[in-house]
C-alpha positions in Angstrom: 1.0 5.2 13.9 -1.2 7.3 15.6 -2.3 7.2 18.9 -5.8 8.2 20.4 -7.7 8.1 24.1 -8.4 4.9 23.6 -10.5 3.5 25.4 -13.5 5.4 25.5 -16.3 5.2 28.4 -20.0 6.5 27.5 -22.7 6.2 29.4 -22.9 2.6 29.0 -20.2 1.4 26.1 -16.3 1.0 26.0 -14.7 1.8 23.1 -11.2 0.2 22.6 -8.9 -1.2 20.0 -9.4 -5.1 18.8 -7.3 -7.7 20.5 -6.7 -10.9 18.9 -8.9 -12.4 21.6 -11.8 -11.1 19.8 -12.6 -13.7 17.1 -15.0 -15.5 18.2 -17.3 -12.3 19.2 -16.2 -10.9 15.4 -17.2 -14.3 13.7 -20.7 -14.2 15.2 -21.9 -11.2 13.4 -20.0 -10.5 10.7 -20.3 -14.3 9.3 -24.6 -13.3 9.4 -26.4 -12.9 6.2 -28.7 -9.9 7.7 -25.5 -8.3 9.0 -23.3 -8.4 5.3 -27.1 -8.0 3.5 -26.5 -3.9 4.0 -22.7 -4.1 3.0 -22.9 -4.5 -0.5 -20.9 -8.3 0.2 -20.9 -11.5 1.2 -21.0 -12.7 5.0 -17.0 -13.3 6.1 -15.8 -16.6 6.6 -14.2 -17.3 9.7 -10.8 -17.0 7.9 -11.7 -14.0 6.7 -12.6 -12.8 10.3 -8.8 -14.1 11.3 -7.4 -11.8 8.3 -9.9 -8.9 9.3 -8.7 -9.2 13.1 -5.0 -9.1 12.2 -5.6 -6.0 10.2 -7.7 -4.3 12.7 -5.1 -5.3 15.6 -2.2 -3.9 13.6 -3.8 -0.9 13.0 -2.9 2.1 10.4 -1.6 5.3 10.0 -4.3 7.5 9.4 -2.0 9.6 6.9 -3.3 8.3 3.6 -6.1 8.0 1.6 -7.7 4.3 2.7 -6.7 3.8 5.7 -9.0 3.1 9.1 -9.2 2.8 12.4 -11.5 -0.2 13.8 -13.1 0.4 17.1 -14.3 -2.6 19.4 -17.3 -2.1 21.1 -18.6 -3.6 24.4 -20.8 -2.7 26.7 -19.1 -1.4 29.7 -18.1 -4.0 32.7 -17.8 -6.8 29.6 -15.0 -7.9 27.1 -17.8 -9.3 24.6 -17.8 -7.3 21.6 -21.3 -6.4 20.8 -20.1 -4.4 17.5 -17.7 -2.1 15.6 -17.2 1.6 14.7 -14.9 2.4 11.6 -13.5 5.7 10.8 -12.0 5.4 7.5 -9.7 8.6 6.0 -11.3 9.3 2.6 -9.2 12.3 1.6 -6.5 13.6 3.4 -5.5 16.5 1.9 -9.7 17.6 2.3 -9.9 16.2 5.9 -12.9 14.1 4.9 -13.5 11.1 6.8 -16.6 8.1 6.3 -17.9 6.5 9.6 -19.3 3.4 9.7 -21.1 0.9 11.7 -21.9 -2.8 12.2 -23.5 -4.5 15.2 -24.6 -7.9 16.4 -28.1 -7.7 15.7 -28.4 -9.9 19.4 -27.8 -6.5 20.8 -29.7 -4.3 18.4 -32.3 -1.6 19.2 -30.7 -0.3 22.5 -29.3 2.9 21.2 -25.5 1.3 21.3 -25.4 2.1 17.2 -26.1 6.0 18.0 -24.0 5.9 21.2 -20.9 4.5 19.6 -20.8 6.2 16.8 -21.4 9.9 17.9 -18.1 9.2 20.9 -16.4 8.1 17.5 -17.2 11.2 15.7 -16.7 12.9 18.9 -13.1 11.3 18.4 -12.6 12.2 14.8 -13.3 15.6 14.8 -11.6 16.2 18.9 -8.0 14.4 17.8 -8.0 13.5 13.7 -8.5 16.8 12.5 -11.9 15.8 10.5 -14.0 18.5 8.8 -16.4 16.4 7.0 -17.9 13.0 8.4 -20.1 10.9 6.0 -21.7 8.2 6.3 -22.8 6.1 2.9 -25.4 3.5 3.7 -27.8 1.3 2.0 -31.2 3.4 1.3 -33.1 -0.1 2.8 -30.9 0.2 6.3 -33.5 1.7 8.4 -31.7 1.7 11.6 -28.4 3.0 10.1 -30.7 5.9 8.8 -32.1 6.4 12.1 -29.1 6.3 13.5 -27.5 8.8 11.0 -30.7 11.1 11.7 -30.2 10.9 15.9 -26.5 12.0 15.6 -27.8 15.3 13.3 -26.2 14.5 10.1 -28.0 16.0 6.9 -28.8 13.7 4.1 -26.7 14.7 1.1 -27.4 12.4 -1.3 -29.7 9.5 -2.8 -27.4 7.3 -5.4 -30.4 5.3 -6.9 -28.8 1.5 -7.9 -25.1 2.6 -7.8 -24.0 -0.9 -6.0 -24.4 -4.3 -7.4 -25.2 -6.7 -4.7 -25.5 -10.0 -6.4 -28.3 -9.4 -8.6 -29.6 -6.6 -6.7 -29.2 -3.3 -7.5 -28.9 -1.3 -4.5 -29.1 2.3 -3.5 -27.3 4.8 -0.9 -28.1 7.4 0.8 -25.1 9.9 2.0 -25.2 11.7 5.3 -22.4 14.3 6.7 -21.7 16.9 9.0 -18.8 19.5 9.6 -16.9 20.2 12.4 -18.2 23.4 13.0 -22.1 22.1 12.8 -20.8 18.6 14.9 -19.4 21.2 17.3 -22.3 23.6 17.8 -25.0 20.8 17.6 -23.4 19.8 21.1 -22.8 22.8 22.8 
């Protein structure tokens, strides 16, 4: 199992594992139609949220292709978890990671989104080894584009109806940046 700094402080966010005390703040946005509406699936069901919590609290490896690390995140001074940062290891052997991000829309347009996720990729490229970080998002997610756009990613890709969302077809866009570009963009 791998260990990072956890928890992170940014200006105004913590960023620390899931505890199993978190339930209740994971049900209320991931069981949200306009939350699972730009994840290609269903909203979770509170049992599902009980199954997604153990997984996230047991954590993984980070050695094989699949596997993720689930950040909570809460606004610094508070334990409520306003949202979540995944890193999950797409190819091991390439060092290719996808970040991901899903908030409670309660605390959406603040800037947390942007905040969280650049300490995260901060984090993957500092202690995981990273070279590439993507993001793959639904082409109709505007904030998840801006937010994509803030941290300096280049758009890569436009997959026109590659996803089958019930009956609608939907479309990604793919964003990435490398180390070296993650790097200098900050110094």
């Amino acid at each position: 199992m791998i260990r990072l700094s956890l928890p992170i402080t940014t200006e105004r966010l913590t960023l620390r594992p899931f505890t199993p005390d978190d339930l209740e703040d994971l049900y209320a946005y991931q069981s949200l139609p306009e939350v699972a509406r730009y994840l290609f699936r269903p909203p979770l069901t509170r049992d599902q949220c009980v199954q997604s919590l153990a997984r996230r609290v047991a954590g993984t490896a980070w050695a094989e292709d699949g596997d993720d690390l689930v950040v909570a995140v809460c606004r610094t001074g508070g334990a409520t978890v306003v949202g979540e940062v995944v890193l999950k290891l797409a190819s091991a052997r390439a060092c290719q990671a996808e970040i991901g991000w899903i908030f409670n829309p309660a605390y959406g347009g603040r800037g947390y989104a942007t905040e969280a996720a650049s300490a995260t990729a901060s984090l993957a490229f500092a202690e995981l080894g990273v070279h590439r970080l993507f993001a793959r998002l639904d082409v109709l997610n505007s904030g998840s584009v801006r937010v994509c756009e803030r941290l300096g990613m280049r758009r890569e890709a436009h997959l026109v109806e590659n996803d089958l969302d019930g009956e609608r077809w939907g479309s990604e866009y793919v964003y990435a940046t490398l180390a070296h570009e993650w790097k200098a963009d900050r110094a």
